[in-house]
VEXMARTI-466463 format. One record per residue (C-alpha): residue in three letters; x, y, z. Coordinates in Angstrom, 3 decimals. Layout:
# VEXMARTI-466463
<r residu="Ala" xx="X" yy="Y" zz="Z"/>
...
//
This chain:
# VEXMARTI-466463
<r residu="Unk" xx="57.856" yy="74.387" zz="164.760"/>
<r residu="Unk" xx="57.915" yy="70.887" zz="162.753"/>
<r residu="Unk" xx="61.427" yy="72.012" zz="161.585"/>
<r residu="Unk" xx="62.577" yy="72.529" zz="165.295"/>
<r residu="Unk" xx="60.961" yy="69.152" zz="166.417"/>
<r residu="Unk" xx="62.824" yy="67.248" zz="164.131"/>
<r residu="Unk" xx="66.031" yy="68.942" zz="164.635"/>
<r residu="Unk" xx="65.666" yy="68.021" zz="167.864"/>
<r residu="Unk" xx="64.649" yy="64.662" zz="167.422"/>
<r residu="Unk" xx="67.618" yy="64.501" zz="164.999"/>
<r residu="Unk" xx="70.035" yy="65.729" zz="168.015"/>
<r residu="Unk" xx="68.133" yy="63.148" zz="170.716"/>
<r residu="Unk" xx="69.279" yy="59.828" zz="168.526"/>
<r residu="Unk" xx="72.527" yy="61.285" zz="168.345"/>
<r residu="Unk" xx="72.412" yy="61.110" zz="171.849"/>
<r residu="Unk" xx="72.145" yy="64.697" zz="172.946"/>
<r residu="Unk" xx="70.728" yy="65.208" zz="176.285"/>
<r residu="Unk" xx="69.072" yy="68.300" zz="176.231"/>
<r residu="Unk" xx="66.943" yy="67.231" zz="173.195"/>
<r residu="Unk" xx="65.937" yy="64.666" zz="175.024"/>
<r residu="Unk" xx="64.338" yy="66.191" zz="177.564"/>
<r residu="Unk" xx="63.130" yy="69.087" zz="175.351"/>
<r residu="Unk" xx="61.276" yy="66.124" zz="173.388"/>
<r residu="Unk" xx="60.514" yy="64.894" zz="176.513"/>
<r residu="Unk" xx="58.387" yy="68.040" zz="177.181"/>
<r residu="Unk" xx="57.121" yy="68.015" zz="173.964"/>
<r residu="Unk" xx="55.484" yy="64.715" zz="174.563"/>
<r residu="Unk" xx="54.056" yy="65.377" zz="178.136"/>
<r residu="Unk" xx="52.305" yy="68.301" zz="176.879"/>
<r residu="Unk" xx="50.817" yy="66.074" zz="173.630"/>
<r residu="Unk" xx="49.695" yy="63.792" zz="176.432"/>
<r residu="Unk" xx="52.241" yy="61.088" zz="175.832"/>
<r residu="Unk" xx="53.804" yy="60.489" zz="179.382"/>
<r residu="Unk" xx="54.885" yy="57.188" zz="178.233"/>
<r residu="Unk" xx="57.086" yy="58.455" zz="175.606"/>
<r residu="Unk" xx="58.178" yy="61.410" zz="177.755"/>
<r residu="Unk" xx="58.936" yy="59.222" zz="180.638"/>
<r residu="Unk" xx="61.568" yy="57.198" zz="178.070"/>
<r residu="Unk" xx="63.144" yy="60.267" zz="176.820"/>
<r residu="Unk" xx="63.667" yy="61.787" zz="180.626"/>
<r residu="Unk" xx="65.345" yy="58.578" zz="181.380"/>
<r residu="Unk" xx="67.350" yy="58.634" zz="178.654"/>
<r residu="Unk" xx="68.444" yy="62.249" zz="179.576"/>
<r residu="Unk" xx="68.773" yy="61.307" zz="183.181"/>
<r residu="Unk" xx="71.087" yy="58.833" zz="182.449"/>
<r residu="Unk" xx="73.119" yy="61.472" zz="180.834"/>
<r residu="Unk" xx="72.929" yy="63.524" zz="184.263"/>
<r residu="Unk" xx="70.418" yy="66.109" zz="182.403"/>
<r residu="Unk" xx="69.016" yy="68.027" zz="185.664"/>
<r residu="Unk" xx="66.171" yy="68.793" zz="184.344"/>
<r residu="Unk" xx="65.046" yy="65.421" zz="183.513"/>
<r residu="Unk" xx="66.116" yy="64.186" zz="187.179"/>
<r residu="Unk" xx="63.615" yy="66.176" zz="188.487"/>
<r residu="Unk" xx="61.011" yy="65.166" zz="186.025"/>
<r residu="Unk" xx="61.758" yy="61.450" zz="186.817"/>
<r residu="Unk" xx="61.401" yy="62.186" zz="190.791"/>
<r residu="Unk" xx="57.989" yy="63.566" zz="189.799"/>
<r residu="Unk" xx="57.088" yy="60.436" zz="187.683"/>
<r residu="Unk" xx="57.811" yy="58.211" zz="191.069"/>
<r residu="Unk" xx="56.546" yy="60.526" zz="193.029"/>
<r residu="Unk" xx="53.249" yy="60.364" zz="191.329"/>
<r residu="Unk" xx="53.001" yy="56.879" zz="189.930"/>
<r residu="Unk" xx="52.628" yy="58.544" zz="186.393"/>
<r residu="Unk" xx="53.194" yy="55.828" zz="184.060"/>
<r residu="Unk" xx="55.741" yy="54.070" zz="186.848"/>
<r residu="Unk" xx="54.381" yy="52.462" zz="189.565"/>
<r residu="Unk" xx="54.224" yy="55.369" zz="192.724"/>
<r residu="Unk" xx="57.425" yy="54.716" zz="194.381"/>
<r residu="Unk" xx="58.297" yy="56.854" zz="197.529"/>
<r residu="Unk" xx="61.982" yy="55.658" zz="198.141"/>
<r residu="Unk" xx="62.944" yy="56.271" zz="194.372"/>
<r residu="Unk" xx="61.496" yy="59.437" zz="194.518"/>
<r residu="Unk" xx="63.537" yy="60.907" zz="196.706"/>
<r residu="Unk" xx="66.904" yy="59.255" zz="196.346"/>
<r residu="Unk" xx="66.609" yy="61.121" zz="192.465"/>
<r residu="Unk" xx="65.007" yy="64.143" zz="193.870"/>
<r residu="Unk" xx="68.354" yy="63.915" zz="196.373"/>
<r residu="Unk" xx="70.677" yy="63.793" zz="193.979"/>
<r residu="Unk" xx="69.194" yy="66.089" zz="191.524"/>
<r residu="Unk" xx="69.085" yy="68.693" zz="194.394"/>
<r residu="Unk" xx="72.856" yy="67.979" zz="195.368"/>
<r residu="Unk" xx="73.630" yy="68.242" zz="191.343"/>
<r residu="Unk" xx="71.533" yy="71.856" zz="191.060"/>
<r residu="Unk" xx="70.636" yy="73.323" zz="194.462"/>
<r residu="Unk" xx="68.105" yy="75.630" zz="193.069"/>
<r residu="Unk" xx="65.758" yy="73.234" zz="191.308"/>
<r residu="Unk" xx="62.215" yy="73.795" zz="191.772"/>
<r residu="Unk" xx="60.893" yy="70.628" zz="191.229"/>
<r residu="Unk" xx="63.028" yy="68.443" zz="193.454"/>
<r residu="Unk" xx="62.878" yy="70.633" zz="196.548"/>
<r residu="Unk" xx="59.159" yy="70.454" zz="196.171"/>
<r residu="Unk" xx="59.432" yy="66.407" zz="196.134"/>
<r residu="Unk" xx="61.954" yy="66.634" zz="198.950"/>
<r residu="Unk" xx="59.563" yy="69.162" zz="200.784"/>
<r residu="Unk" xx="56.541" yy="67.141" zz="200.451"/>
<r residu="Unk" xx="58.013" yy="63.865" zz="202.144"/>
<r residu="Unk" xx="59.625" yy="65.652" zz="204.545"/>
<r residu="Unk" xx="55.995" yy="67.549" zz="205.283"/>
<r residu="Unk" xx="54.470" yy="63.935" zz="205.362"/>
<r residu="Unk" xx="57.114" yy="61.532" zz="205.647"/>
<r residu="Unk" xx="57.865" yy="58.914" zz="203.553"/>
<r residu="Unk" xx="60.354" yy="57.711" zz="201.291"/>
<r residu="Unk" xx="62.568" yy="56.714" zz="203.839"/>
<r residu="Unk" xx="62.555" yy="60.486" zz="205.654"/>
<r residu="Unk" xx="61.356" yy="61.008" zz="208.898"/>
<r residu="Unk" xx="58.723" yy="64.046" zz="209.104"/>
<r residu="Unk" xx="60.222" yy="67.195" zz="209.550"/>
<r residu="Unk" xx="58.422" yy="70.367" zz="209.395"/>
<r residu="Unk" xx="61.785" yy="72.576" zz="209.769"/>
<r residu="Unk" xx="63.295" yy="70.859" zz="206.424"/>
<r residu="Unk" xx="60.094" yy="70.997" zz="204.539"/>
<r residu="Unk" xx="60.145" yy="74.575" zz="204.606"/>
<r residu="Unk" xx="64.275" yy="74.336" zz="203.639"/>
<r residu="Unk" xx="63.190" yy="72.575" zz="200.560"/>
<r residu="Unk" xx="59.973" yy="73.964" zz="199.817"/>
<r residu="Unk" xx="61.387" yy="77.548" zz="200.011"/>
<r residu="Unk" xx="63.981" yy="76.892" zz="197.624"/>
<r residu="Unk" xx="61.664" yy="75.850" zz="195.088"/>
<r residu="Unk" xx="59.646" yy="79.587" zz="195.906"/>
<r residu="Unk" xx="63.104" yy="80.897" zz="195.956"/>
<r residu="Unk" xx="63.361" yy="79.934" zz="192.296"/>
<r residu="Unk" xx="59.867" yy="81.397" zz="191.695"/>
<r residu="Unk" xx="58.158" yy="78.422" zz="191.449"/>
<r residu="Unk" xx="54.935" yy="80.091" zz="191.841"/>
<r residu="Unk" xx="52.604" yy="77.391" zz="191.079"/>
<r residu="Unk" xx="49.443" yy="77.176" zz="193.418"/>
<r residu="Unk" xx="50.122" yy="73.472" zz="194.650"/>
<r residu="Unk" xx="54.013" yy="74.447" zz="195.580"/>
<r residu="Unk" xx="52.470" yy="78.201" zz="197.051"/>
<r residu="Unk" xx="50.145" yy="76.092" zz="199.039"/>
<r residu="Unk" xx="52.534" yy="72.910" zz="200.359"/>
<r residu="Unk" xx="54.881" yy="76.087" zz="201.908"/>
<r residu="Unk" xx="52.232" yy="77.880" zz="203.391"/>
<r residu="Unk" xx="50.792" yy="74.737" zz="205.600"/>
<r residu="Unk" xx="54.625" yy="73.895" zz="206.383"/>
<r residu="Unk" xx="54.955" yy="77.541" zz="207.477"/>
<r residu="Unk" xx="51.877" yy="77.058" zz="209.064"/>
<r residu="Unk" xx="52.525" yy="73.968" zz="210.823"/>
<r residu="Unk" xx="56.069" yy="75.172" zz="211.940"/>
<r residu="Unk" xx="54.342" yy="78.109" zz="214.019"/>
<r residu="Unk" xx="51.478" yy="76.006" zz="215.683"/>
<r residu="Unk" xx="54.019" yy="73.665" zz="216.709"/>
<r residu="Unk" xx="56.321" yy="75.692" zz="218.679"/>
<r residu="Unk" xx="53.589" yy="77.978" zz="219.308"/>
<r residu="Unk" xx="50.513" yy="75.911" zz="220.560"/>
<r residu="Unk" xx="48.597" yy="77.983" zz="223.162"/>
<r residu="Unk" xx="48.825" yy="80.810" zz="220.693"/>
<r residu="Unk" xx="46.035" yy="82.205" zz="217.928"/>
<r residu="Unk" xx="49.134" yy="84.215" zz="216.587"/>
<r residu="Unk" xx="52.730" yy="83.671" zz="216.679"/>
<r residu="Unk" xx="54.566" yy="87.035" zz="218.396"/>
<r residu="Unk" xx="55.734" yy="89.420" zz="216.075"/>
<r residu="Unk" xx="58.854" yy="88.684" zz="214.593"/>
<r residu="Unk" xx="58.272" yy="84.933" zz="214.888"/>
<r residu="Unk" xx="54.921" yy="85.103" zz="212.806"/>
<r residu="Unk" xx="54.900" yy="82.952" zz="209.664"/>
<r residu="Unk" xx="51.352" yy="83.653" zz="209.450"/>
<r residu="Unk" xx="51.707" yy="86.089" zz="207.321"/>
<r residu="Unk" xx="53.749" yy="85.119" zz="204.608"/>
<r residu="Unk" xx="51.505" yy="81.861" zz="205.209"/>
<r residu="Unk" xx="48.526" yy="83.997" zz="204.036"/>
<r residu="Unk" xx="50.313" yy="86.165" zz="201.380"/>
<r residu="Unk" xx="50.829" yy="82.316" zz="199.536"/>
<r residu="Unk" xx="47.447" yy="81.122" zz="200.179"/>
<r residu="Unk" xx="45.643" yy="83.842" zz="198.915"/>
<r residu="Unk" xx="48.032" yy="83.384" zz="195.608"/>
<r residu="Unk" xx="46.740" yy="79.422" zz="195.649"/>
<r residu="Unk" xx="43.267" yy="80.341" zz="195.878"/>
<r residu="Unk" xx="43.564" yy="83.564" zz="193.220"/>
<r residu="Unk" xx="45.459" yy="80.938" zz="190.743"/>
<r residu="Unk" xx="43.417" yy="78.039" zz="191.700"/>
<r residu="Unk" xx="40.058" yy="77.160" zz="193.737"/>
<r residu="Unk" xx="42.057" yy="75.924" zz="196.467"/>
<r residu="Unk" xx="39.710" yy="73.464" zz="198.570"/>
<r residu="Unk" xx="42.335" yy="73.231" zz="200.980"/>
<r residu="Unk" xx="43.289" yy="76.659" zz="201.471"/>
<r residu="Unk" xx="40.190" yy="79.014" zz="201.469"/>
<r residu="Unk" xx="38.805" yy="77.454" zz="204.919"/>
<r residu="Unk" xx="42.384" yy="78.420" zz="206.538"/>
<r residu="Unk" xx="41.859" yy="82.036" zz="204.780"/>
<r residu="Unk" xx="38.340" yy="82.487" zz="205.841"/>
<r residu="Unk" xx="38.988" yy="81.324" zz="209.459"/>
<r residu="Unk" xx="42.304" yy="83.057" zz="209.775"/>
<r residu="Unk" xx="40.825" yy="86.294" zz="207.907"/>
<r residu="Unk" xx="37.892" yy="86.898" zz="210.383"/>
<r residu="Unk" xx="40.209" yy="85.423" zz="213.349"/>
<r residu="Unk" xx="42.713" yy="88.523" zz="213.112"/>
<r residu="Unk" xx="40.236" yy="91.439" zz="212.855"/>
<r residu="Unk" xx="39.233" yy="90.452" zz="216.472"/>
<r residu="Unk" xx="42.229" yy="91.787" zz="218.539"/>
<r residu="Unk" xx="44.945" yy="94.492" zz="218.220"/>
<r residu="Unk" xx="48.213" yy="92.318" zz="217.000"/>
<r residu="Unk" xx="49.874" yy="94.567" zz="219.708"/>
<r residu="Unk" xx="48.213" yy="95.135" zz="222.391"/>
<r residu="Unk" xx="45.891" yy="92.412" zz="222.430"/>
<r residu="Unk" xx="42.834" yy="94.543" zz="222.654"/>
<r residu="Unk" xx="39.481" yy="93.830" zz="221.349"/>
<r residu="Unk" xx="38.980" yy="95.806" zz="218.019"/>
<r residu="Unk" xx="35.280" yy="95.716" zz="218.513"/>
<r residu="Unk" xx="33.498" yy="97.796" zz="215.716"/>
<r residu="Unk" xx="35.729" yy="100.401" zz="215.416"/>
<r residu="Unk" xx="37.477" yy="100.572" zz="211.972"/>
<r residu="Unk" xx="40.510" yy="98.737" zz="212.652"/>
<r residu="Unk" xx="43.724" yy="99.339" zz="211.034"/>
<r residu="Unk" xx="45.263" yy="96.898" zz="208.844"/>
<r residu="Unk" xx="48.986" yy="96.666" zz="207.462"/>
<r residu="Unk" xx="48.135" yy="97.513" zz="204.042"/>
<r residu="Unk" xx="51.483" yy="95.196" zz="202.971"/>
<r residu="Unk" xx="50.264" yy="91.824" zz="204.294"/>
<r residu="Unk" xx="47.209" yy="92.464" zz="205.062"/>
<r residu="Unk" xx="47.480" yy="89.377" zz="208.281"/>
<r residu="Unk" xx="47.381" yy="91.957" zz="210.937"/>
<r residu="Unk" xx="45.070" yy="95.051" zz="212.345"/>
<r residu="Unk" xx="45.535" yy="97.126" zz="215.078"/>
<r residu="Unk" xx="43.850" yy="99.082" zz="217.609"/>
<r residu="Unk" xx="45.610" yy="102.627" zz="216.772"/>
<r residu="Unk" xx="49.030" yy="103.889" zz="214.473"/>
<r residu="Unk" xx="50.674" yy="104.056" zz="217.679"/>
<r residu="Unk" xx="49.987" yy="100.308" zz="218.028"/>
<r residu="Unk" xx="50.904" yy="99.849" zz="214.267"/>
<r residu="Unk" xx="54.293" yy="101.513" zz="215.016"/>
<r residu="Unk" xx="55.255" yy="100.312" zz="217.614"/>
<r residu="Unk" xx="54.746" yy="96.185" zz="216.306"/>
<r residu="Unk" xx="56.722" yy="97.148" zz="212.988"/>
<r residu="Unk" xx="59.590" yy="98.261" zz="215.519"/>
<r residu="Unk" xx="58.663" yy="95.152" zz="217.917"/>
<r residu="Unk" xx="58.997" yy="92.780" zz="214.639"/>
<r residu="Unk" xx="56.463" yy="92.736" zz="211.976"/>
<r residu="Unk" xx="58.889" yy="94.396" zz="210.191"/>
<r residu="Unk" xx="61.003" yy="90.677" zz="209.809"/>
<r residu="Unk" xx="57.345" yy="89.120" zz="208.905"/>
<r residu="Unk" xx="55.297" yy="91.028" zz="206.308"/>
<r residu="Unk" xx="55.900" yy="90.204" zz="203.103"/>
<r residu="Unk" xx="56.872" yy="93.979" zz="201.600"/>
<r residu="Unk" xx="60.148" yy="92.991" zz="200.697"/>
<r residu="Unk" xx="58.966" yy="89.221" zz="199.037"/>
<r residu="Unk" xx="56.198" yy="91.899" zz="196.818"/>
<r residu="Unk" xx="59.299" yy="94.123" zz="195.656"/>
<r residu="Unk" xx="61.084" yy="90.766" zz="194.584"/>
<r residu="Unk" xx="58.416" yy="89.276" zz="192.859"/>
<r residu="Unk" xx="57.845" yy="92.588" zz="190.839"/>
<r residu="Unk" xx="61.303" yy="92.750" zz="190.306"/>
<r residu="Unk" xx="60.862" yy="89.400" zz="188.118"/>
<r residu="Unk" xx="57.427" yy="90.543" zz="186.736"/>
<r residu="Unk" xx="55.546" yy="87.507" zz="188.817"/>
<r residu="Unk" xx="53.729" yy="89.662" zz="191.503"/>
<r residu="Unk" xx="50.090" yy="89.136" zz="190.607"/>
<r residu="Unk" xx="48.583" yy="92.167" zz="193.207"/>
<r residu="Unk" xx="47.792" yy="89.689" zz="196.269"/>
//
């Protein structure tokens, strides 16, 4: 391991980019940000993706640097232009645009563009799992406001769910168990088709997603057909076994 560092310490005075920001990583993880922060630059400068997106991070969270919105995202911008699928500038790029900030107006629509190309790349830590689910969250309330539920095929609830539960099973999530509680108990109340009280009867629930119950099989049918099939997360399970990152929520 010494032997490797100081190869690549060797290659980073040469100039070499990518031992730069392998050094860099080195250092962040010894608890160095300083001297991590340095070497990013230093790769940045060389147009090393990777350290792009570290540096957007840095502003982003006035580590070391003083917090610096606007800086943030022009590098997470051009890091994102450079490498479209890289995790940790959509997920700068989808925060501001959750929040606004950094010179973007709030847009719920492109936080979810950015956001789910950082999930896209399997980017499955809880605080990126948890900043999609409220933007999926927030995208359905707002064009949906007299509803409890989205209709089916329209419903980002449940892939909302299917992320929050992976927060809160990776991570106490604060800020997502009160949405799973009141969402869990708030969906076991009415058929998702019909709209009829489930009252004690043993409802029954998509086994997939687990975000909806119904009244009766016939119900169950007939919403796949009507479009649950578009929003249960089946298919996003078989892709995250098929990369060995499915965790059994």
């Amino acid at each position: 391991e010494h032997k490797a560092e100081s190869l690549f310490r060797s290659s980073a005075a040469q100039g070499n980019s990518n031992a730069q920001y392998y050094l860099g990583v080195i250092e962040k993880k010894r608890d160095n940000p300083s001297e991590a922060f340095q070497l990013y630059q230093a790769a940045a400068s060389q147009g090393d993706m990777a350290a792009l997106s570290a540096l957007a991070m840095y502003y982003h969270q006035g580590d070391v640097v003083r917090e610096d919105d606007m800086e943030a995202v022009r590098i997470a911008t051009v890091s994102a232009r450079l490498q479209n699928a890289n995790p940790r500038a959509n997920l700068v790029l989808g925060h501001y645009f959750a929040f606004g900030g950094g010179g973007l107006d709030r847009s719920m629509v492109r936080s979810v563009h950015y956001l789910k190309r950082a999930i896209g790349e399997f980017d499955l830590n809880p605080d990126t799992t948890r900043r999609y689910a409220a933007a999926l969250i927030n995208i359905s309330s707002s064009y949906y406001p007299e509803c409890a539920t989205p209709p089916s095929g329209d419903n980002n609830f449940p892939e909302a769910l299917f992320w929050y539960r992976r927060a809160i099973a990776q991570l106490t999530d604060a800020e997502a168990m009160p949405f799973v509680e009141s969402y869990e108990s708030k969906i076991k109340e009415t058929c998702a088709y019909c709209y009829k009280p489930l009252g004690t009867d043993k409802p029954k629930c998509c086994i997939e997603c687990k975000a909806v119950y119904y009244c009766s099989r016939e119900c169950q049918a007939a919403d796949w057909k009507a479009g649950h099939k578009k929003d249960c997360v089946k298919s996003l399970k078989k892709r995250l076994r098929a990369t060995g990152k499915f965790n059994g929520l």
